[in-house]
C-alpha positions in Angstrom: 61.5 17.0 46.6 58.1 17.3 44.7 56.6 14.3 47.0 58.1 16.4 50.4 56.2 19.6 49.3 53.0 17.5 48.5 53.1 15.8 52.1 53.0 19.9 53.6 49.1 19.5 52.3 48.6 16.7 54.7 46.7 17.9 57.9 48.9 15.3 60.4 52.0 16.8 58.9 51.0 20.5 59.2 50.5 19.2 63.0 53.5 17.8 63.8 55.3 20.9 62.3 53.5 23.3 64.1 54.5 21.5 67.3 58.3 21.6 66.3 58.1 25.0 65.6 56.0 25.7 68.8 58.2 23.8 71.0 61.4 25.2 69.7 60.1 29.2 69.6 59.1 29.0 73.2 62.5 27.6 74.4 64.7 30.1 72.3 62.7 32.7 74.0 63.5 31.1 77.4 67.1 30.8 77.1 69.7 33.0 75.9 71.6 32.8 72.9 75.2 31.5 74.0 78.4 31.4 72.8 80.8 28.4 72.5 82.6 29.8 75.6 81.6 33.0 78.0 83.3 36.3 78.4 86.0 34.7 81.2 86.8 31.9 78.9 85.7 29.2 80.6 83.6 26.2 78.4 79.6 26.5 78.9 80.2 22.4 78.6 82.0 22.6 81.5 80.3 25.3 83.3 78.0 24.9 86.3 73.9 24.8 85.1 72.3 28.2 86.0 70.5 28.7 88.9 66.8 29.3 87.4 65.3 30.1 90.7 67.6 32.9 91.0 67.4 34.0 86.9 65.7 37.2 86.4 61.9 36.3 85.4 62.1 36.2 81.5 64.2 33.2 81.8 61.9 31.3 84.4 60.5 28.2 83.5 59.0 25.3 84.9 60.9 22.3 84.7 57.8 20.0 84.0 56.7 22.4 81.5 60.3 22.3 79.7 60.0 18.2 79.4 56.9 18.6 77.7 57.4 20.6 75.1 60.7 18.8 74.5 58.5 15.7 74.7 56.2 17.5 72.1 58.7 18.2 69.8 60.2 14.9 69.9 56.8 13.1 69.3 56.0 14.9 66.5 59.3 15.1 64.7 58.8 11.2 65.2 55.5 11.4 63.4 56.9 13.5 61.1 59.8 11.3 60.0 57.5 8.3 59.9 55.1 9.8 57.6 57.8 10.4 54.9 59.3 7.7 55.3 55.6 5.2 54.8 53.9 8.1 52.1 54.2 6.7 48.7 55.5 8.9 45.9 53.2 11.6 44.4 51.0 10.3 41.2 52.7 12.6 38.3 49.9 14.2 36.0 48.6 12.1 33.3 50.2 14.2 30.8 53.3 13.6 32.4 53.4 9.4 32.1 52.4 9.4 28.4 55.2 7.3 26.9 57.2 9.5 24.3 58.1 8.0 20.7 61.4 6.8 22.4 60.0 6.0 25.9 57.2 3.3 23.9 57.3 0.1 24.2 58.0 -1.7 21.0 55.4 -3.1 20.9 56.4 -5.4 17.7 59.1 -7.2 19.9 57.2 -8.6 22.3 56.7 -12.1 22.3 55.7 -15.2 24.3 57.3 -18.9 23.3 54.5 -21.1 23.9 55.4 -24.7 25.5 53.2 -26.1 27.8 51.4 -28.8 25.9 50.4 -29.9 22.8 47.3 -30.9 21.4 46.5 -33.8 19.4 43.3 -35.6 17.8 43.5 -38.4 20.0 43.3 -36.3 23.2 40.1 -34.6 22.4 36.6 -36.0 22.5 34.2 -36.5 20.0 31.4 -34.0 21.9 32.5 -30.3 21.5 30.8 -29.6 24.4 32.3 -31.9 26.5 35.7 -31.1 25.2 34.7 -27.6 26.6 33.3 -28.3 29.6 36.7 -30.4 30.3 39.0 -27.3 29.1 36.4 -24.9 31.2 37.2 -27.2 34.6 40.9 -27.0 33.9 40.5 -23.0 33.5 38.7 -23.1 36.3 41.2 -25.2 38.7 44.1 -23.0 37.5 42.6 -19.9 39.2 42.3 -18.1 35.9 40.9 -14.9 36.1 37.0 -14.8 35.4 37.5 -18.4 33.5 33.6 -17.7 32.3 34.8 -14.7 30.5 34.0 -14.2 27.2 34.2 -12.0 24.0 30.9 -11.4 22.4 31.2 -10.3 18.3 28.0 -8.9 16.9 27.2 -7.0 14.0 24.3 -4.3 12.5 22.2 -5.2 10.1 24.8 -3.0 8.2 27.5 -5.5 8.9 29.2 -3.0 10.8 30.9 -5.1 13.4 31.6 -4.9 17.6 32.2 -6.6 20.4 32.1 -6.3 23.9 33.4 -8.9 26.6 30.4 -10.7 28.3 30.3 -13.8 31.3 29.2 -17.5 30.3 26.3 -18.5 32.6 25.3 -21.9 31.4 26.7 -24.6 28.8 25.0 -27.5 27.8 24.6 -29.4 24.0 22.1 -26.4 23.3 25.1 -24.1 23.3 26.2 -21.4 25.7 24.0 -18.8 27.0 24.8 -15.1 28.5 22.4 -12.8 30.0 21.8 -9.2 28.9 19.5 -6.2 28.4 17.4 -6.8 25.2 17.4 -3.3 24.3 21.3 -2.7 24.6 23.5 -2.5 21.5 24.3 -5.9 21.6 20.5 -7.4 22.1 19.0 -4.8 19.1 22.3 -6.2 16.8 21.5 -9.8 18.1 17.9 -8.8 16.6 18.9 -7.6 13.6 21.2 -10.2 12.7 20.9 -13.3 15.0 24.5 -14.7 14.3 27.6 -14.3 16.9 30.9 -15.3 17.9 32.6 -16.0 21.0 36.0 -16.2 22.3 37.3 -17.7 25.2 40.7 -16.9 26.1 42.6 -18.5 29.0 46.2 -17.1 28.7 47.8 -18.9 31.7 46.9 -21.9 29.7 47.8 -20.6 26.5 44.5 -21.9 25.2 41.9 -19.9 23.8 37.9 -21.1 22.5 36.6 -19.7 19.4 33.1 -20.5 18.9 30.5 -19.2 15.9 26.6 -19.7 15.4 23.1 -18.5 15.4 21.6 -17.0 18.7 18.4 -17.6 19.7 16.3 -16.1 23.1 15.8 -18.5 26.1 12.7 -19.3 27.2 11.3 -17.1 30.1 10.8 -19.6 32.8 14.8 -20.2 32.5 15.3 -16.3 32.4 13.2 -16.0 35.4 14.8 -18.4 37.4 18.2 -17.2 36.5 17.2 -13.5 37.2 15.9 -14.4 40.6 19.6 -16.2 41.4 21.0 -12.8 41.4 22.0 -10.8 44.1 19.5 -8.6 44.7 21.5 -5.7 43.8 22.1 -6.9 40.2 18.6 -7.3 40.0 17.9 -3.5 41.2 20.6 -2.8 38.3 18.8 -4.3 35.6 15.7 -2.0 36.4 18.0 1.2 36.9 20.1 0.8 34.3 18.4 1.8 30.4 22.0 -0.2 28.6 23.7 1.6 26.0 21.7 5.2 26.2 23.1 8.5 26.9 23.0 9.3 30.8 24.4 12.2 32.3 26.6 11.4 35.2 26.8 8.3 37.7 24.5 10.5 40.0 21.4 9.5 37.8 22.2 5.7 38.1 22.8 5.8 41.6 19.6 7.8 42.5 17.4 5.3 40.3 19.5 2.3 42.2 18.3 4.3 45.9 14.7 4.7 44.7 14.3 0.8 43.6 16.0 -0.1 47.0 12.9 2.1 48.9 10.3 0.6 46.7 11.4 -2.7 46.4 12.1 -2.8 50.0 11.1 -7.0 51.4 9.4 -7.9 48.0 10.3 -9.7 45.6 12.0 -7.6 42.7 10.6 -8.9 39.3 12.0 -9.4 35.8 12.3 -6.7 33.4 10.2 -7.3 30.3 13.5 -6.2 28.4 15.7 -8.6 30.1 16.3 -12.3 29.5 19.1 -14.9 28.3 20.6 -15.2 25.0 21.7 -19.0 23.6 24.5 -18.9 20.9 24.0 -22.4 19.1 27.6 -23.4 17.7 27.8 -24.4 14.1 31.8 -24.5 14.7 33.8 -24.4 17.7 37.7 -24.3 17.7 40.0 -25.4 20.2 43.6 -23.9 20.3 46.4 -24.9 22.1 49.3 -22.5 21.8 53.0 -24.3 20.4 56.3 -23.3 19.9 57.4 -21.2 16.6 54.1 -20.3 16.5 52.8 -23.5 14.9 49.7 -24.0 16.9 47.8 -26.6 17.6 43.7 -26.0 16.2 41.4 -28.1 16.3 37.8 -27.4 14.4 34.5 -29.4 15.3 31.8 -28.2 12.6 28.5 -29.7 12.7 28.4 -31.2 9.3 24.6 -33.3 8.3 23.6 -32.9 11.9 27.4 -34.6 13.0 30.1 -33.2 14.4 33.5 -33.1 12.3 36.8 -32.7 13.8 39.2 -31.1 11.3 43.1 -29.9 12.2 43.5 -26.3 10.6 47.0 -24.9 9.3 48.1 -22.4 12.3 
């Protein structure tokens, strides 16, 4: 009922009603009310058509005009039926599809059995990096989601802790490197306190990464030549966005973003001074391989004396 009342707003709806009504008014003002039979008892089903040409002028019509209205009124109770039938169901207010206390899901009781593979010492590699590397192309050819994905854990100088989910853009035995804004909240706690950890979590796989070290700044040159891989629109956004401060609306981002597209209109858009790569150089990386009763398989490799250890950790 609410959704029919809703579809009244919709200008093609109003149209086709109007035309019904249009169509309909005109003919009952044309033709006479009539009764099931006339005053001599005979059926009007079975009586003779009345002879318009003859009928006083009130009920004159033209025939041609008669079919189109009819063919009016049929058209847009047509429209009209296929619009309700094709409109989705009204959004409800926001208020209204909060879950109640008994309408939650439990959220204790749900659970996922994990059983698609094992892993064991003998099917890793003695590289971290090339274990990942061989985990990220398996992520990759399983159409995960953003397989690059990545949770990002900083802290203040404080040690108040946050985190923020950030895209892998290049892996070698250095470590793995993400691009940001130097002055956002993560680049002034990356300053403060140049540790981090990642997280790499590929659910169709049930395999997640876990991955903790020091961070350290890539050189410029490799900034640079990433920067100027972007679309040209992400490099616009770097310039009009200032990360992590206090704007007032969208409108403010979007009229910086208009105003770099005028100036930097066929040249080349340069690096921001405040913008550039961060490396995360892996003391310990952790491979896990979800397993049924929740005994999980995890695998540590810690650098140890410049040598990388592989250790199997209680689940």
């Amino acid at each position: 009922m609410d959704n029919d009342l809703h579809l009244l707003g919709n200008p093609t709806v109003y149209c086709c009603l109007v035309a019904i009504v249009w169509a309909g008014a005109d003919r009952s003002r044309e033709v006479p009310s009539l009764d099931a039979h006339n005053s001599e008892g005979t059926s009007f089903v079975d009586a003779p058509l009345p002879d318009y040409a003859d009928a006083p002028r009130p009920w004159k019509r033209s025939k041609q005009r008669d079919k189109t209205r009819q063919w009016i009124a049929s058209l847009g109770a047509s429209i009209l039926l296929l619009i309700i039938v094709l409109s989705p169901p009204i959004p409800q207010s926001l208020n209204s599809q909060l879950p109640t206390p008994n309408s939650m899901t439990k959220i204790a009781d749900l659970r996922k059995n994990y059983t698609q593979a094992g892993l064991l010492e003998s099917d890793v590699v003695a590289n971290p990096f090339e274990q990942f590397k061989l985990w990220f192309e398996q992520a990759v050819a399983a159409d995960i989601l953003e397989p690059n994905a990545m949770t990002l854990a900083t802290v203040t100088a404080e040690g108040k802790p946050s985190a923020r989910v950030v895209l892998l853009k290049a892996v070698d035995d250095r470590g793995f490197v993400f691009y940001t804004n130097y002055n956002s909240q993560k680049g002034v706690e990356l300053q403060n306190c140049p540790y981090a950890a990642l997280v790499f979590l590929w659910g169709d796989l049930e395999r997640q990464v876990r991955i903790e070290g020091r961070v350290e700044l890539v050189s410029e040159s490799e900034a640079t030549e990433y920067f100027h891989s972007r679309p040209a629109s992400s490099q616009l956004g770097a310039w009009a966005s200032e990360q992590s401060a206090i704007i007032h609306d969208r409108f403010v981002l979007e009229q910086r973003l208009q105003q770099l597209e005028t100036e930097y209109q066929n040249r080349e858009i340069p690096k921001p001074p405040y913008w550039g790569g961060v490396r995360v150089i892996p003391q310990e990386i952790e491979f896990w391989q979800g397993r049924p009763s929740r005994l999980h398989d995890r695998l540590r490799y810690q650098l140890v004396a410049g040598k990388w250890q592989i250790d199997r950790l209680a689940p």
